[in-house]
N, C-alpha and C positions, 0 to 999 in steps of 0.2 A: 586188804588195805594197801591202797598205794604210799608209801613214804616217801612220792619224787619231791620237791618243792612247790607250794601253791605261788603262785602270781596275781598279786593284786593289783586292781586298778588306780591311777595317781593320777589327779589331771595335769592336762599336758600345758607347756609355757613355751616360751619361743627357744625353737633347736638349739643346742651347743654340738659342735663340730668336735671329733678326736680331737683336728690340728685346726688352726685358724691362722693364716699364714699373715705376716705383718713387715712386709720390704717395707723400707723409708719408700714417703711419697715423692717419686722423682717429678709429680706435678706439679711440687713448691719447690721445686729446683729449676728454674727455665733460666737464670741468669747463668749459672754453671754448665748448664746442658749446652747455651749459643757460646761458653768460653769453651768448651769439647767443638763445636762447628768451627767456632772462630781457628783452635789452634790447627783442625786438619789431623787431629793423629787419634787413632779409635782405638788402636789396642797394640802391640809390642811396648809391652813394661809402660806405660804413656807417662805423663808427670801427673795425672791423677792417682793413677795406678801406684805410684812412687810417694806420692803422700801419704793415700791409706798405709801402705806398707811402714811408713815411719812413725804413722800417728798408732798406729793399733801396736808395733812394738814397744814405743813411748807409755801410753795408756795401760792396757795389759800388760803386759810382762816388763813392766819398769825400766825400760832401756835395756833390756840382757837378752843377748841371742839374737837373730836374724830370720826374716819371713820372706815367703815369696807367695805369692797369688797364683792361681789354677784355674782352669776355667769351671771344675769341677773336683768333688773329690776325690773321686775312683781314679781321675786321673793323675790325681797327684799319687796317690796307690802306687801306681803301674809305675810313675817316673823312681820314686823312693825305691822298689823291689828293685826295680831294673840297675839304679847307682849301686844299691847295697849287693846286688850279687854278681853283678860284669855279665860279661858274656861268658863262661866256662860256673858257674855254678858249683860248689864243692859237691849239693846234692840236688833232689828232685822233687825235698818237699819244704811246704811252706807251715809251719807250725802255729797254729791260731784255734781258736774259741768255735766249737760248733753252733754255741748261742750268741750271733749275731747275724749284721746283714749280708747281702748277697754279696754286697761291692768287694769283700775282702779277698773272697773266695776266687769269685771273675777275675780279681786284679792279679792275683797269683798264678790262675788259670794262663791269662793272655802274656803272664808273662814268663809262661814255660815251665809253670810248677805244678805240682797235685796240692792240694790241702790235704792237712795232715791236723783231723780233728781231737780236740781235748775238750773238757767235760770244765764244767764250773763250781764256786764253789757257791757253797749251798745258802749263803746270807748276803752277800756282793753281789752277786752274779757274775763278777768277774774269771778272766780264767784262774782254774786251779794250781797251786803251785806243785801241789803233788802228783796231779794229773801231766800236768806239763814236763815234770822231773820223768817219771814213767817213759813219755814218752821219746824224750832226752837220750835217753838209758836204751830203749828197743829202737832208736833209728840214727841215733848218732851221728854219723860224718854224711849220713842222707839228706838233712836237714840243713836246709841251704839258706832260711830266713826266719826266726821269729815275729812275730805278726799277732799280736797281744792288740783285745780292743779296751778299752774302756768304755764299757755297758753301759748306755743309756746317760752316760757325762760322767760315771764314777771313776773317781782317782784311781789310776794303778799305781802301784810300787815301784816307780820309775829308778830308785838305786839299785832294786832286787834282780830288774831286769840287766838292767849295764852289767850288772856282779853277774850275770846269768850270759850273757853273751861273749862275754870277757872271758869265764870260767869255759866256754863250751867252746869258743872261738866261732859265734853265729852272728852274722849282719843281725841287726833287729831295725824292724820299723814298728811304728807305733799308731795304731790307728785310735785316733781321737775325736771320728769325726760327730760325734754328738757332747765334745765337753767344752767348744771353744763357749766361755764364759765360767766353768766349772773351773774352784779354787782347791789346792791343795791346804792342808791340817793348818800349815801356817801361810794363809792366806795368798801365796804366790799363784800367779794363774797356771793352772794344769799343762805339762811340759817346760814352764820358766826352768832353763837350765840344762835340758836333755842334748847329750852331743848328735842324739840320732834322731832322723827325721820324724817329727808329730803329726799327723794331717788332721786339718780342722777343715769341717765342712759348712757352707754358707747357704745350704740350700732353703729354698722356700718354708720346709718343717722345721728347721732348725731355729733353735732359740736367737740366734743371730744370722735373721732370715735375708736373704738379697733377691732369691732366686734360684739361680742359679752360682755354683763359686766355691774355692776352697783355698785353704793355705797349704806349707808347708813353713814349718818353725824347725828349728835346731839352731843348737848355739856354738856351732860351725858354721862359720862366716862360708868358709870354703866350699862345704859341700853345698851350702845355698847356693853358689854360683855354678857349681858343677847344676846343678840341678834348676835353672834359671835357663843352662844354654841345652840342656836335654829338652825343658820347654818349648824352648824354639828350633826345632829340627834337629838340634846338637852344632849350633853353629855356632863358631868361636868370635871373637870380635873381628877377626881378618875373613870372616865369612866365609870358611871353611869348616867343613861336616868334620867334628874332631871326639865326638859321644852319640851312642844311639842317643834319638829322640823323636819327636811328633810335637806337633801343635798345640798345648797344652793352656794355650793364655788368656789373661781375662779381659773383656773388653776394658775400656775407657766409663762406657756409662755405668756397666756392672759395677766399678771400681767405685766408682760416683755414692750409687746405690750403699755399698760397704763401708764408707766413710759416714754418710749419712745415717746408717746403722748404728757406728762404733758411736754416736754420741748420747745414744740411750741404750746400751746394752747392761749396763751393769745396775742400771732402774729394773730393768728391763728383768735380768738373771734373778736378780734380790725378789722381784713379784712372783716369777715361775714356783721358785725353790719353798719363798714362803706357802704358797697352796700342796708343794708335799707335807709338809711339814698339818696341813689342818687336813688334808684326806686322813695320812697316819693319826689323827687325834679323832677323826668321826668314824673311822672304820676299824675299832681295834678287834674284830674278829681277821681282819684278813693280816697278810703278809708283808712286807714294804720293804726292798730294797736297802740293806745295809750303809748308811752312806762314808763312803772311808776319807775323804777331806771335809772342807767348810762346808761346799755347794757343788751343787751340779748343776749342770744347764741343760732346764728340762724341756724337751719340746710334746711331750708328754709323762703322766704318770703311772708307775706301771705297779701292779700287784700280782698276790695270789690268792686267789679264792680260798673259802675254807675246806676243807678236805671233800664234805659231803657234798659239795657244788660243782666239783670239778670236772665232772663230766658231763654236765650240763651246760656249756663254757658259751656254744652256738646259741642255745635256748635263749641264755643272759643278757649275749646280746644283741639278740630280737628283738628283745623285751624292751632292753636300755633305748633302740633306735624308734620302736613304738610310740616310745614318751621323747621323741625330740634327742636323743643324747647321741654321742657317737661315743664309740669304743672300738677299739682293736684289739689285735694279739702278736705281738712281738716277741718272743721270736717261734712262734707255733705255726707251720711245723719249723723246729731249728737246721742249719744247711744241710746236717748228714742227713735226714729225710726229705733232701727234694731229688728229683728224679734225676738232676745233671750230676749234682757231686755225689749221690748213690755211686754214678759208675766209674766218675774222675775226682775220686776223692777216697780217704784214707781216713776211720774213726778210731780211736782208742773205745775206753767205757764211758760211758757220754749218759748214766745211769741219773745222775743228776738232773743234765741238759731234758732227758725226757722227762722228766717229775714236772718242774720247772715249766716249759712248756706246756705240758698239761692243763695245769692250774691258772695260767698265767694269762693277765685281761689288762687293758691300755687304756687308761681315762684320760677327762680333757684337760691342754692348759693350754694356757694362751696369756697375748700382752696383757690383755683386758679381760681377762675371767675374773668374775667377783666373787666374794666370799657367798653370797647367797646362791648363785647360780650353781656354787660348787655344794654348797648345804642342800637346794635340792640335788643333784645328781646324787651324792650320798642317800638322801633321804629315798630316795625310788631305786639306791641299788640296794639296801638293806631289806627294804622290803620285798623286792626281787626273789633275794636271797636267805628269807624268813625261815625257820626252821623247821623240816619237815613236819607238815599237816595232811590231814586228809585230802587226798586234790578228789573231786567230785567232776567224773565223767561229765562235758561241756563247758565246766568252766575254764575260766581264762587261763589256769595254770596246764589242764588237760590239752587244751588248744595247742597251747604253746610246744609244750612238750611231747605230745603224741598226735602229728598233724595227718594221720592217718583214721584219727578217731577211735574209739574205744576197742580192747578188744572181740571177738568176735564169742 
């Protein structure tokens, strides 16, 4: 008797996409586009560029703290390590989450550090504080940056960290780039307050889509400018080279784009966040993301299969792309198994991080995904994932799962 899972057949409706990217239509902006031609200036900080920056600190974070725009966020990454550690570095590692993306990794890499990986905990998916203590304790005056992400837009414990870099005397930077929209417990946007730099990502996936584009927030006026003239080559106002730096800034139209964003974003965050919230209510076999503030800002939803599924993760979703649906897996495999930071990187017990990954599947959201299109995707991943039955040699679940054909 085979016990894999059968797959049944659902008829198919029009595709749903993982991500379904939604920039502002800069086609319904052609009076603003010919004031960008008119005034002749595309990008160093422009006065569009200088808007959004006042209107999204106004808007989100209530008038408290200071932003800057990036052309990107990895690069804002790379400026934030680079201010926070100088040039002489106390150490040689960058202390961050083996379950996230690449960019945290690379930004550390290019800017002369190893990753130095720690494990998460088992309900947040954030990083662990015990794990991070650990490795606190076995690398000490090594550690030359904390580099804490907040997982998929979930809040971290942004006083734990301050008290934690304070206590240990380590720069921290904060990578945030999947929660710009994502609210802390008492409603303040995610970093409102932080003296050390947040970077928020603007990219095309993200809940607050432009394209391409990212910030940087902290509520040091100061180091925003230090970090403003690291953007532009590291040049002072007398145009003199006075901080490392590079290219870092956003266009004019990009800026456009962003502003025109910021005026449906929080419509926009309230729709994402509410469809967690009815996945978690149609799927209570699987697992859901702990969430530790109000909201998150989701450019997808992410779970965990139930145990007897889990290794069938590829099968799943076959099946799910079959019937129209996308899915992914973030963060499987997690950074300590890819083959770059295997050999320029440094893991603690990441025993978690593997569980985690394992199990772990990416459903759709979007501006405009509706409750039915999400009731079917539920309804076809349940049955997907129906409870071991007989699968009978040919059929659609045999197919799926042993594309070799029966055994011999």
């Amino acid at each position: 008797m085979d016990m894999q899972h059968k797959f049944h057949a659902v008829p198919s409706a029009d595709p749903i996409p993982l991500i379904r990217s939604y920039p502002a239509r800069l086609s319904l902006a052609g009076h603003a586009l010919a004031s960008i031609e008119r005034s002749g200036i595309y990008s160093n900080f422009g006065p569009v560029n200088a808007n959004f920056e006042a209107e999204i600190i106004e808007r989100m974070f209530n008038g408290a703290g200071s932003i800057m725009t990036v052309a990107n966020a990895t690069l804002g990454l790379m400026l934030a390590i680079r201010q926070a550690i100088g040039f002489r570095p106390r150490g040689s590692y960058a202390l961050m989450p083996s379950f996230t993306f690449a960019a945290a990794a690379q930004a550390a890499l290019w800017c002369g550090l190893t990753p130095l990986f720690c494990d998460i905990d088992r309900e947040t998916w954030l990083p662990d504080a015990a794990a991070e203590d650990d490795l606190l304790r076995r690398y000490g005056e090594e550690i030359a940056v904390i580099l804490p992400n907040a997982t998929f837009g979930n809040c971290l414990d942004l006083a734990r960290y301050e008290q934690l870099s304070a206590t240990h005397g380590i720069p921290l930077v904060i990578d945030g780039a999947a929660a710009l929209g994502s609210l802390h417990s008492n409603g303040a946007a995610f970093g409102t307050g932080s003296p050390h730099p947040v970077i928020f990502s603007m990219h095309a996936t993200k809940a607050f889509a432009t394209g391409e584009g990212g910030l940087i927030y902290s509520a040091d006026a100061e180091k925003i400018a230090t970090l403003r003239s690291m953007a532009g080559f590291g040049l002072n106002a007398e145009r003199l080279v006075t901080l490392p730096g590079f290219n870092a800034k956003l266009t004019e139209v990009a800026a456009l784009s962003a502003l025109m964003k910021l005026q449906d974003i929080e419509a926009i965050s309230e729709h994402r966040f509410s469809l967690h919230r009815l996945y978690g209510a149609l799927l209570p076999d699987f697992t859901f993301q702990r969430i530790t503030g109000r909201r998150n800002a989701l450019q997808f939803v992410s779970a965990l299969l139930p145990e007897d599924c889990a290794k069938q993760v590829p099968e799943i979703a076959a099946e799910l792309s079959r019937h129209g649906i996308g899915s992914g897996r973030y963060f499987a495999p997690h950074l300590a198994d890819h083959p770059l930071f295997r050999t320029h990187g440094v893991a603690g017990d990441l025993r978690v991080s593997d569980e985690i990954s394992r199990r772990m599947i990416s459903l759709p959201v979007s501006d405009i995904l509706r409750e039915a299109d999400l009731r079917r995707i539920c309804e076809i991943l349940r049955q997907v994932c129906a409870p071991p039955l007989h699968v009978v040699p040919g059929s659609l679940g045999w197919a799926t799962l042993h594309p070799a054909g029966p055994p011999a």
